[in-house]
N, C-alpha and C positions, 0 to 999 in steps of 0.2 A: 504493500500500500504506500509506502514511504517513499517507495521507487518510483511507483506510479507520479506521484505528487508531483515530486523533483521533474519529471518530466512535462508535467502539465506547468508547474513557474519555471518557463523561460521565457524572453522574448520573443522568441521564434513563437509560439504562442499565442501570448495576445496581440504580436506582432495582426496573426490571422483575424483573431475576432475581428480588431477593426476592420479589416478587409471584405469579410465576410460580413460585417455586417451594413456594409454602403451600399448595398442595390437594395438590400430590403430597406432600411432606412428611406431611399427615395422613394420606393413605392407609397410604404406607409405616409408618408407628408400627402401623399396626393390621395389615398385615400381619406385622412385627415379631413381634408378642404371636403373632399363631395358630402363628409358625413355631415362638416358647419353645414354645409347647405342643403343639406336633409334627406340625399338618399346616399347610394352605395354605388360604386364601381366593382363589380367583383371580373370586370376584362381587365384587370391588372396584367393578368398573368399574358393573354395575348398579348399586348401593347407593345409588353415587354419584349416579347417574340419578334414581332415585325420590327422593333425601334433595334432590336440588336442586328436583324441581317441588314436593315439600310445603313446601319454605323459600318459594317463591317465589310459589306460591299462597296459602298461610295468610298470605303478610307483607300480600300485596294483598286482598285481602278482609277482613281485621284492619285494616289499616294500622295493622301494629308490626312492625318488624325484629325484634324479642327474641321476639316468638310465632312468626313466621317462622321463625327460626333453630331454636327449640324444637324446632317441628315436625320440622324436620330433621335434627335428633338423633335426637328420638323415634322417627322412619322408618329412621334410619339404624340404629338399637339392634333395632327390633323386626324387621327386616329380616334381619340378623345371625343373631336369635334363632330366627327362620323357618327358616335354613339350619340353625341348630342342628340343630333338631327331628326335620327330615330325614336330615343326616346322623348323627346321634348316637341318634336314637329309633328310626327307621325302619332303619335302619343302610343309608341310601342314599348311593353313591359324595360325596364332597366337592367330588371335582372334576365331576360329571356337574350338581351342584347348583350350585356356582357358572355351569357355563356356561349353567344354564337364567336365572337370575340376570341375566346380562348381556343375554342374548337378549331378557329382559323387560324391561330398562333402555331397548331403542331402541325395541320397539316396542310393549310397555307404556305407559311413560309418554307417549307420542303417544296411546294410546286412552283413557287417564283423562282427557288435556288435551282432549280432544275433548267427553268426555261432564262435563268439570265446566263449560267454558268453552262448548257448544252453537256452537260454532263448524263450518264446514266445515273439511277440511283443508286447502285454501290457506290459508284464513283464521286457523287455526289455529299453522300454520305461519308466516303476518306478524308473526301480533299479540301471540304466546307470547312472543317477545323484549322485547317493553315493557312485560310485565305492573308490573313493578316500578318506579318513579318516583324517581329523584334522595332524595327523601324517607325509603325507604324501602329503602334499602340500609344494609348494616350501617357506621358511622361511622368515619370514619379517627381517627387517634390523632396529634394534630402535639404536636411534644416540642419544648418553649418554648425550652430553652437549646441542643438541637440542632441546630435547624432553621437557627439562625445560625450554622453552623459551615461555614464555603464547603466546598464538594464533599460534606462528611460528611453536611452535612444536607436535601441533596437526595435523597440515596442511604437514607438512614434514616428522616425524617420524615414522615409522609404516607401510612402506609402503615394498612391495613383495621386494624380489633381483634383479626381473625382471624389477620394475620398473625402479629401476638406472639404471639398466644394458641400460634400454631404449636409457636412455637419456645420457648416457654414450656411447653408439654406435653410436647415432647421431651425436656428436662431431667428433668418433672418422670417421665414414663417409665419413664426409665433409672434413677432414684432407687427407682420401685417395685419394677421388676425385678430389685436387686442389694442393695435395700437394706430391704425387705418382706416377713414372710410368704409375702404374697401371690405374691409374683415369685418368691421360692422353690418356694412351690409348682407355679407356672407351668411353670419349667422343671424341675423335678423329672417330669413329668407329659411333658414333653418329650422327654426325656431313658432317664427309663425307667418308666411307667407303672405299672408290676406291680410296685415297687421303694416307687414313690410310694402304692401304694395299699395296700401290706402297711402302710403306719406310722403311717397312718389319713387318709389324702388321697383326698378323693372325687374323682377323673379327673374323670367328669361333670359336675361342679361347675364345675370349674376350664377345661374345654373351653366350659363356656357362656359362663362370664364372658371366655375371651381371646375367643369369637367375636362376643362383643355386646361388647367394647371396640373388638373392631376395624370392627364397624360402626359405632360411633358416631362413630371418628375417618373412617370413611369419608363419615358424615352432618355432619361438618364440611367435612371439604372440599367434597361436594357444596351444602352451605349457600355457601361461597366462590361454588363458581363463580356461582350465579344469584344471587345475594344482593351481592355484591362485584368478583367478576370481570366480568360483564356484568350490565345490568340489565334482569334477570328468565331468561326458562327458554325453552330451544331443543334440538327436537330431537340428541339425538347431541351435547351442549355439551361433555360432559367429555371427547371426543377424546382415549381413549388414556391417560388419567393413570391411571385405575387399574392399568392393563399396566404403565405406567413405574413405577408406585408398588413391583410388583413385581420390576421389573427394578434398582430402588433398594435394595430391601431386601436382594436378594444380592448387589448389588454391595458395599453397606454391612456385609455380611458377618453378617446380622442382628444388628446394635447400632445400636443411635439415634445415635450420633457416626457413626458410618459412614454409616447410612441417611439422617440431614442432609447430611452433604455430598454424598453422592449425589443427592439429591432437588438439590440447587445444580446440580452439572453436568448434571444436565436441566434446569433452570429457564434456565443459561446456552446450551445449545443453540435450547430455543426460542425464546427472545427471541432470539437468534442470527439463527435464520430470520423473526421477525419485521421485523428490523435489516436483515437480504436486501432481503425483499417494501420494506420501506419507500424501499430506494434505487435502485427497478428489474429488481431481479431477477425475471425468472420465478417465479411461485407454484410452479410445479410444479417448481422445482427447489428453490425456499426450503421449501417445507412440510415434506418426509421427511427435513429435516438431524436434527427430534429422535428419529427413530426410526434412522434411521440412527448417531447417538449414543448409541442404548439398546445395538444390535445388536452396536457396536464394543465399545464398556464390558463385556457381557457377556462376549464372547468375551477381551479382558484379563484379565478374575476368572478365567471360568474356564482358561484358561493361566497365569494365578499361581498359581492353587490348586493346580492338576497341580503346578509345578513345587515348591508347599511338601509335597504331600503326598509327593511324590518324596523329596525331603531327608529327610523324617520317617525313611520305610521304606528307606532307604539300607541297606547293607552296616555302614556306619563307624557312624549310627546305632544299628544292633540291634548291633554290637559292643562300642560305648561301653554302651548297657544293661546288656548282660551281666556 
C-alpha cells in the first residue's frame, strides 16, 4: 500500500490530473451556461467529436495549430447554433437533438474522415491518429521561475495553452455570470423566462448565445483532445467526457468553483485508472474506475441534496419562517 502511495505523489501524476482534467473542464463551463439558462445540452459529447476532426484536419492541411484550433471553435459554435435552430425555431425536443448530436459524433465524423481523407476504413481508422505531427499540436506553456521549483514544477509547468486557457475561462465565467449584464440576463431567463421577458429580455436571444457559448467551450475541448491530448483524430476519442462534463456540472452544483473541482475528481479518477493499467492491472478492470466515479459522485449530490432540501422544508424551518 505504501508503495502504491509513493507512486501515486509524484508529479508525473498530478502533472496528468490537470491534463486530464481540461477538456472536461471546458465542457462543463458550457454546460454551466445552458443550465443558467434553463435547459440542458446533453450533445456535449458530439460537439466534441466534430470540433476535434475540424481542429485536427484544418491544422494538417494548413499546417497551423491557431487555424486548427479556429476551426474548432468555429465547428464547435456553429454546431451549438445548429441545435439552437432546432430546438428553439422548430421547437424540437433538446434533448431528442442532442442525442441525435452524439449519434453523429461517432459515426458522422468517421464518414466525413473517410470522404475528406479517401481513405478505406481500416485505413482510415490507422492513419486518422497521426494526422497531426509533433509540429502541429497546440504548444505547451513552460513557466521559467516555476518549472524550478522541485515537485511544484513538475506538476505545473509543461502543460498545453489550453490548459490555462481552461482555467482561465472558468474564472473568467463566473465573472460574466455574476458580474455582467449579460449573466444577469442569462439567468434571469433561467430562472423565470416570462419575468425576464416582461422587462424587455429577449429569451431567444439569450438561449442562443448560452447554447453557442457552450459549444464553443465544447469546441475547445474537442480542439484539446486531437490537437493536445493525442496527436490528431480517432474514432470515439472523447470517451465519455462530454457525459462527465455533465455529470461535473451537477455535481458542481452549477457554478464554475464547483464545476472545476469536479471536473479535478474526474480528471483524478482517470488518471487513477490510467496509474492501474500502467502497473499491471487488468484494463478491464482499470478502464470503468472513471465512470464508476461519475456514478458514485452522482448519487452523493444527489443524497446531499435530499438531505439539504429536507432541512429547508422541515417543521422547525416553516416555523422559524412564520
Amino acid at each position: 500500500m505504501l508503495n502504491f502511495l509513493k507512486l501515486l505523489f509524484t508529479p508525473e501524476f498530478f502533472f496528468s490530473i490537470i491534463r486530464i482534467s481540461a477538456p472536461i473542464l471546458f465542457a462543463t463551463l458550457g454546460a454551466i451556461i445552458v443550465e443558467k439558462a434553463g435547459f440542458c445540452n446533453i450533445g456535449l459529447e458530439g460537439i466534441m467529436m466534430f470540433a476535434a476532426l475540424a481542429g485536427s484536419m484544418v491544422s494538417y492541411y494548413t499546417s497551423s495549430w491557431l487555424l486548427g484550433l479556429l476551426a474548432a471553435l468555429a465547428m464547435g459554435t456553429l454546431m451549438g447554433l445548429m441545435m439552437g435552430f432546432f430546438a428553439f425555431q422548430l421547437r424540437t425536443d433538446i434533448t431528442l437533438v442532442g442525442i441525435a448530436v452524439n449519434m453523429m459524433g461517432s459515426g458522422g465524423t468517421l464518414f466525413l474522415c473517410k470522404v475528406i481523407t479517401n481513405l478505406t476504413e481500416g485505413k482510415a481508422m490507422a492513419s486518422t491518429t497521426g494526422l497531426i505531427t509533433s509540429q502541429l499540436t497546440i504548444p505547451n506553456i513552460t513557466i521559467p521561475l516555476v518549472e524550478k521549483i522541485p515537485f511544484l514544477g513538475g506538476v505545473l509547468s509543461g502543460h498545453s495553452l489550453l490548459t490555462w486557457l481552461a482555467f482561465l475561462i472558468c474564472g473568467l465565467t463566473s465573472v460574466m455570470l455574476y458580474k455582467t449584464s449579460l449573466g444577469l440576463n442569462i439567468r434571469a431567463v433561467g430562472e423565470n423566462p416570462n419575468a425576464a421577458s416582461s422587462v424587455g429580455v429577449s429569451v431567444l436571444k439569450i438561449k442562443y448565445i448560452a447554447i453557442a457559448y457552450s459549444g464553443l467551450m465544447a469546441g475547445f475541448g474537442g480542439a484539446f483532445m486531437s490537437m493536445s491530448y493525442a496527436q490528431g483524430w480517432s474514432q470515439d476519442m472523447v470517451a465519455g467526457r462530454g457525459f462527465i462534463a455533465l455529470a461535473a456540472q451537477a455535481m458542481g452544483s452549477g457554478e464554475c468553483l464547483g464545476g472545476m473541482l469536479s471536473s479535478l475528481v474526474f480528471g483524478f479518477a482517470q488518471a487513477l485508472g490510467i496509474k492501474f493499467s500502467a502497473i499491471g492491472l487488468d484494463s478491464n478492470l482499470a478502464s470503468p474506475i472513471p465512470y464508476a466515479v461519475t456514478i458514485i459522485g452522482l448519487v452523493i449530490f444527489a443524497v446531499s441534496k435530499r438531505n439539504r432540501d429536507k432541512k429547508l422544508h422541515s417543521p422547525e424551518k416553516a416555523g422559524a419562517k412564520k
